[in-house]
N, C-alpha and C positions, 0 to 999 in steps of 0.2 A: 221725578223731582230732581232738580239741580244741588248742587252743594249749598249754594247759598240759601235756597229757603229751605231745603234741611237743616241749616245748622240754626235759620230762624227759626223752625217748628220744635227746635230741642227745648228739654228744659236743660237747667242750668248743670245739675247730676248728670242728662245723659249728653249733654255735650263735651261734659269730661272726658268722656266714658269714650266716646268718638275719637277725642283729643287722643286718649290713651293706649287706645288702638292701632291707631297710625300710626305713634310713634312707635308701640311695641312689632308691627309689621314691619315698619322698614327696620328693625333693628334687627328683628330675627323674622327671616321670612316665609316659616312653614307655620302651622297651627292648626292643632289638631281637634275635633268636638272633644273628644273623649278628656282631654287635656284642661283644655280652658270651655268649658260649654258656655259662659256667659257672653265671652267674647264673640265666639262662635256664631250665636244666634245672633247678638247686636249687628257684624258682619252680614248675615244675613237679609235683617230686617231692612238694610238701611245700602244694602249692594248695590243700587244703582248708583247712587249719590258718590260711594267712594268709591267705586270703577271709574266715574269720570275724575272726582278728585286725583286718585294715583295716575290717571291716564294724562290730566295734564303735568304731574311728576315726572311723567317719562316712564313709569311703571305699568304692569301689567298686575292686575290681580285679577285671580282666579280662583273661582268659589265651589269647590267639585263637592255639591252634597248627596252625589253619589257613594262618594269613600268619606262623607263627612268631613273634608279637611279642606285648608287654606292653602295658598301659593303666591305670594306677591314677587313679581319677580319684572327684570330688564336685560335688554338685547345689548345693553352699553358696559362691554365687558370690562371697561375701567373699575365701575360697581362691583366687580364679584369680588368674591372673594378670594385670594390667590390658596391654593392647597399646599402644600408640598408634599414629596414624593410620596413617605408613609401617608397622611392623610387621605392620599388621592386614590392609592391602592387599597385602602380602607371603605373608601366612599363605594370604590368599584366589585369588591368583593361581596360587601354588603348589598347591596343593590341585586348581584345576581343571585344570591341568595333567596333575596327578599320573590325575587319574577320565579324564581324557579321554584317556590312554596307556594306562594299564592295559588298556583294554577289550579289546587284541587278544593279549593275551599270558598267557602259562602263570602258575599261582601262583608256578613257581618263578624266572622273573625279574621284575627291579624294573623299573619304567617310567626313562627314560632322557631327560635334557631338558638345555640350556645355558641360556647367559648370555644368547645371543641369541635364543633361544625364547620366557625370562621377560621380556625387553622388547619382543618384538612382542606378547607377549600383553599388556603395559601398553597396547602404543598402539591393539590392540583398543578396548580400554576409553579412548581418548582421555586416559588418564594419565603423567603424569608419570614417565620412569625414575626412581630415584633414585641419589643420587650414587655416585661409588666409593666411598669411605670408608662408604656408609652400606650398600653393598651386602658390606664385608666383613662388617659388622656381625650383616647378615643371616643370610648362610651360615653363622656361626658362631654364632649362636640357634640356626639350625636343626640343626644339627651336634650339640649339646650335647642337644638333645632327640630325637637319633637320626631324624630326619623326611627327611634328605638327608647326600649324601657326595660332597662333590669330587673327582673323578676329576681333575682338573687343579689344579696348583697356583695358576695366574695366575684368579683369579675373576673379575678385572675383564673380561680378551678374555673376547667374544663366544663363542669358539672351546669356554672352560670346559665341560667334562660333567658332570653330575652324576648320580648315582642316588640314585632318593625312595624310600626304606621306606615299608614299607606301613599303615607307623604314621599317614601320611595320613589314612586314614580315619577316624583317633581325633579329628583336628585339628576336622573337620565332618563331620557323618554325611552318607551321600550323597543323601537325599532334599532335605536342606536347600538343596543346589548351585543348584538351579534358584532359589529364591529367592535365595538371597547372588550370583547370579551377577548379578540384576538389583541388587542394592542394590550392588554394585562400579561396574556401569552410573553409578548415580547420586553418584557419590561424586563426580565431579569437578564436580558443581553444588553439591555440598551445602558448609557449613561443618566444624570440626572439634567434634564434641559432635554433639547429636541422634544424626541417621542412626550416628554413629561408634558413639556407646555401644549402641544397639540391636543392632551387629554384631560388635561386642565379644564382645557374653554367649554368640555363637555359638561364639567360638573359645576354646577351653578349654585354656591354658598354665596350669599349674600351679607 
């Protein structure tokens, strides 16, 4: 089915509904079932139609309901989203976090990590925590792009739980890990630029 007689086969509600979609993809580009299930399934029901829709966008969507989740995403790095330093070391620690839990566990639950996990894995990497205020900052990026979920209210203790969606793997593919794991290595000798912008282009915030 093409976009066009999909969107004549809609009714009037689930063309909204379509309407709605798209624009909440391109604005935030992960999505998780567990999250939005309505959406999720509409996505589903109707995948063909809007894979070509985004793909004449310029966009790539990708529907993995193997981990149940969403990924619309482009090769046209103007699009992204530019990180800066903390966010990017944030994005990176997280992530290997996330690869490095997963591995013993069922598709069907999330990997499981705190406050005080993501900063011994800073001090792994001989970095820097970052402040409170800058680590509500963080959860709440991550939050909004469905990538984790505070199971505790206090983010700041140590104590915080979180569970990472497995939208993770959209953030950096897993082969990359081993390389970004050493350029995280290197971050606390490097300045901000250089090294930053090359690991930028890995992380793809839309």
């Amino acid at each position: 089915m093409n976009v066009l007689t999909m969107l004549h086969e809609l009714s009037e509600n689930d063309r909204e509904k379509v309407r709605a979609l798209a624009n909440r993809l391109i604005a935030t580009n992960f999505l998780v079932k567990e999250k939005e299930r309505e959406t999720y399934m509409l996505i589903r029901r109707y995948r063909q139609s809007l894979e070509q829709f985004f793909h004449f966008l310029g966009w790539e969507l990708v529907v993995d309901e193997r981990h149940e989740c969403v990924f619309l995403h482009t090769r046209d790095q103007a699009l992204r989203r530019r990180l800066n330093r903390e966010q990017s070391i944030w994005m990176l620690v997280l992530r290997l976090i996330y690869q490095e839990k997963r591995q013993s566990l069922s598709l069907s639950e999330y990997p499981m990590t705190t406050t005080y996990e993501i900063r011994s894995k800073y001090e792994t990497f001989r970095l820097p925590f970052i402040q409170r205020t800058k680590l509500e900052e963080m959860v709440r990026l991550c939050t909004r792009y469905q990538l984790l979920e505070a199971i505790d209210s206090d983010v700041r203790s140590d104590d915080c739980r979180y569970r990472l969606f497995h939208t993770w793997q959209y953030v950096i593919q897993a082969e990359e890990l081993t390389v970004l794991r050493e350029k995280v290595a290197r971050y606390v000798t490097e300045t901000e630029g250089g090294l930053l912008d090359e690991v930028v282009e890995e992380t793809e915030i839309d």
